[in-house]
C-alpha positions, -999 to 999 in steps of 0.1 A, spaced: -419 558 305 -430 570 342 -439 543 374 -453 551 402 -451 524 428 -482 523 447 -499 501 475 -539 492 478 -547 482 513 -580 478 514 -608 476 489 -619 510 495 -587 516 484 -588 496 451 -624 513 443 -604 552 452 -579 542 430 -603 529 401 -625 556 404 -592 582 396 -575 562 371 -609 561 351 -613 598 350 -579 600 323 -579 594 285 -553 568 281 -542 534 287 -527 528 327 -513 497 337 -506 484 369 -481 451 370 -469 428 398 -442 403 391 -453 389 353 -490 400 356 -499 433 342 -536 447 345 -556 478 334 -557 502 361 -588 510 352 -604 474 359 -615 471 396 -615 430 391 -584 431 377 -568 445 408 -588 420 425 -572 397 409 -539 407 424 -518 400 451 -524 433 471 -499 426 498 -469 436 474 -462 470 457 -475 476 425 -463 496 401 -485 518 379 -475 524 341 -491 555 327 -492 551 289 -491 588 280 -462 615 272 -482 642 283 -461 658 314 -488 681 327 -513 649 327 -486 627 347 -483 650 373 -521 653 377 -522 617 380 -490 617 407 -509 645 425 -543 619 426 -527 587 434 -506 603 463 -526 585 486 -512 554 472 -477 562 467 -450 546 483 
């Protein structure tokens, strides 16, 4: 299973990174601490404490789709 650790600065941010995450077919989660989210939820990232690094769990097996995603998160990657 890939991670990505990412950071979300600013809500333009959150919404960049919603908007991408929505476009794929499966599950991604993004988790902080004990909390785990769907990437795809803009009020769940709300939710979290976007001061720390997340890390983003890609639900999918597919190599050539996890490095599209790497490719549109870059932005975000830390």
């Amino acid at each position: 299973m890939k991670e990505i650790k990412v950071k979300l600065t600013t809500i333009e941010s959150v919404k960049n990174f919603v908007e991408k995450t929505s476009k794929y077919p499966f599950d991604i989660d993004v988790t902080s601490g004990r909390y785990v989210i769907d990437a795809k939820s803009i009020m769940g990232l709300f939710s979290l404490n976007l001061e720390n690094v997340l890390t983003v769990i890609p639900h999918t097996t597919d190599e050539e789709s996890l490095k599209k995603l790497e490719e549109d998160l870059k932005e975000f990657i830390v």
